[in-house]
MARLOGU-470809 format. One record per residue (C-alpha): x, y, z; residue in one letter; residue number from 1. Coordinates in steps of 0.5 Angstrom, whole numbers, padded with zeros to 4 digits. Example, Ala and Ser with C-alpha at 12.3 -4.5 7.8 and 13.67 -1.06 7.14 Angstrom:
<node <0025,-0009,0016>,'A',1>
<node <0027,-0002,0014>,'S',2>
***
This chain:
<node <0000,0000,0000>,'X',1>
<node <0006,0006,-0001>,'X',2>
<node <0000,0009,-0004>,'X',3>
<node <-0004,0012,0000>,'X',4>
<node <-0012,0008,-0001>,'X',5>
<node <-0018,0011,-0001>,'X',6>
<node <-0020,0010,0006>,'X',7>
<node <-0026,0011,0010>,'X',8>
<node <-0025,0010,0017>,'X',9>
<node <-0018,0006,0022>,'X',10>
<node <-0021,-0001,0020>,'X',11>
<node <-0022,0000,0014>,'X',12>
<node <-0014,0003,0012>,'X',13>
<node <-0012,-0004,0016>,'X',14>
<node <-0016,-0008,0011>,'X',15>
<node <-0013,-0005,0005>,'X',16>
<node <-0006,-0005,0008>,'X',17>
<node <-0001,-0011,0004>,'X',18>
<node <0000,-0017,0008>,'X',19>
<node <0007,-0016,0010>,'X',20>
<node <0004,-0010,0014>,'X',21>
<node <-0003,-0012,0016>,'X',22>
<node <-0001,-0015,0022>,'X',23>
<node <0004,-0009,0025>,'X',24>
<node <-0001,-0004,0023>,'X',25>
<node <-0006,-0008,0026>,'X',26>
<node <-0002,-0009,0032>,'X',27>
<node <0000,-0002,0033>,'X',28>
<node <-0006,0000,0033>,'X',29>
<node <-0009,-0004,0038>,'X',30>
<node <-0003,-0001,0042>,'X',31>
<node <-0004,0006,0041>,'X',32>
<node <-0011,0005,0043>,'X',33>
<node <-0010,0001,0049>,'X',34>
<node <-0004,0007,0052>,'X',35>
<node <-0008,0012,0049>,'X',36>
<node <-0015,0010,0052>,'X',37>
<node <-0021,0015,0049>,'X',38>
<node <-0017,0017,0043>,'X',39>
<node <-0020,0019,0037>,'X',40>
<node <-0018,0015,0031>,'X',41>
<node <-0019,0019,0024>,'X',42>
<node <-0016,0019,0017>,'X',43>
<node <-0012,0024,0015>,'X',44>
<node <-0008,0024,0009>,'X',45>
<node <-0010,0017,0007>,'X',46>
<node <-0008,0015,0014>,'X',47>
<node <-0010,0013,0021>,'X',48>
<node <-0009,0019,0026>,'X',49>
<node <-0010,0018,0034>,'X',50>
<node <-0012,0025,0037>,'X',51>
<node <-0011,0025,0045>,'X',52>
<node <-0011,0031,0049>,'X',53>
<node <-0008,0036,0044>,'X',54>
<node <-0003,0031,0041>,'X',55>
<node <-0003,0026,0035>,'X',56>
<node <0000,0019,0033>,'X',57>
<node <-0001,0016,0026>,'X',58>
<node <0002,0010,0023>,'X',59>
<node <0003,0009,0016>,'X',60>
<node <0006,0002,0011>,'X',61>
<node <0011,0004,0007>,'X',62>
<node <0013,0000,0002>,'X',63>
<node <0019,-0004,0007>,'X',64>
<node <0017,-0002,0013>,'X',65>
<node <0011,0002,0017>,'X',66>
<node <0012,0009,0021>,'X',67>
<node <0009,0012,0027>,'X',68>
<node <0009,0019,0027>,'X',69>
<node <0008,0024,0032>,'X',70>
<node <0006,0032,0032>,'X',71>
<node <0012,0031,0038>,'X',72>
<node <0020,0032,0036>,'X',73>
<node <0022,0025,0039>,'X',74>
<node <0028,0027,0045>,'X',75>
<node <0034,0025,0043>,'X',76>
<node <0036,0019,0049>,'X',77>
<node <0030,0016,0047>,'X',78>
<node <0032,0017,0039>,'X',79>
<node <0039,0013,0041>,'X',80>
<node <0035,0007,0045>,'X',81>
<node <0031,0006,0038>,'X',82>
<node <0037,0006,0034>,'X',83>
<node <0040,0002,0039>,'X',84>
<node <0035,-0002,0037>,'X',85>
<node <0035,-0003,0031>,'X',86>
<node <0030,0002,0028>,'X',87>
<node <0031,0007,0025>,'X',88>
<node <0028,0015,0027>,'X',89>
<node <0027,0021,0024>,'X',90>
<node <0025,0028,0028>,'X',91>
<node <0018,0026,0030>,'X',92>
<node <0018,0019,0028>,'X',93>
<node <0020,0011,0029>,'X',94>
<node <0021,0007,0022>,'X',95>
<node <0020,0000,0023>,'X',96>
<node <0020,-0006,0019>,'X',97>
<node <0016,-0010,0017>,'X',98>
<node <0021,-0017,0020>,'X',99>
<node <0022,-0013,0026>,'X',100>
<node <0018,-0013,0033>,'X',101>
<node <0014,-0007,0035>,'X',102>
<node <0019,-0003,0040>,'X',103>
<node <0012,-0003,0046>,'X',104>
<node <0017,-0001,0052>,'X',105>
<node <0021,0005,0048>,'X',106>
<node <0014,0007,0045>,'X',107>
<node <0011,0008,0051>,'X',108>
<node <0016,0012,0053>,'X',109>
<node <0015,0016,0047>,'X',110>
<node <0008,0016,0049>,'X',111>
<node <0009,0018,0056>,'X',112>
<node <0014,0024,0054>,'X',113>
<node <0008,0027,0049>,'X',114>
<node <0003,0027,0055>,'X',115>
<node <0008,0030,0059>,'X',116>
<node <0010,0035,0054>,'X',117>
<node <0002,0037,0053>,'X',118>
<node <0003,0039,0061>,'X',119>
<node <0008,0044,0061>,'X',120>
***
């Protein structure tokens, strides 16, 4: 799915992912939902969004990997322990591929930054 779908709602974007990207698609967004119970999920430029207290997430397949994103530049210790790991990042985003395992703890860390950074 490197170009982006015509979709409807969340549900409907993982449908339509490709099968090399379907189960982690599908996997960070029973994530994202459980750390951010109550988030709104909407599509936004042909991909799912995740509106929680002022702040955003989304996920997207490309085509080797799927990116979560944010509205939040990632802090630079917690950048380090995603390439540690093996992910590659960007400013506000999170590479991973599709061999990979979804990172949950430095998500988390990453979510939990957002909401503090929200508080300030």
């Amino acid at each position: 799915m490197p170009e982006k779908p015509d979709v409807k709602d969340v549900p409907d974007y993982l449908n339509q992912a490709s099968v090399d990207a379907r189960g982690l698609l599908t996997a960070l967004d029973r994530f994202i939902t459980k750390e951010w119970p109550g988030a709104e999920r909407v599509i936004k430029y042909g991909q799912p969004f995740y509106k929680w207290n002022g702040q955003r997430i989304s996920i997207a397949e490309y085509q080797k990997h799927v990116s979560v994103s944010s509205n939040q530049v990632l802090s630079k210790k917690l950048a380090a322990a995603f390439v540690n790991g093996g992910y590659e990042v960007g400013d506000k985003r999170v590479n991973i591929a599709f061999h990979q395992d979804i990172p949950k703890e430095l998500l988390h860390q990453w979510f939990q930054e957002i909401i503090e950074a929200n508080k300030l």
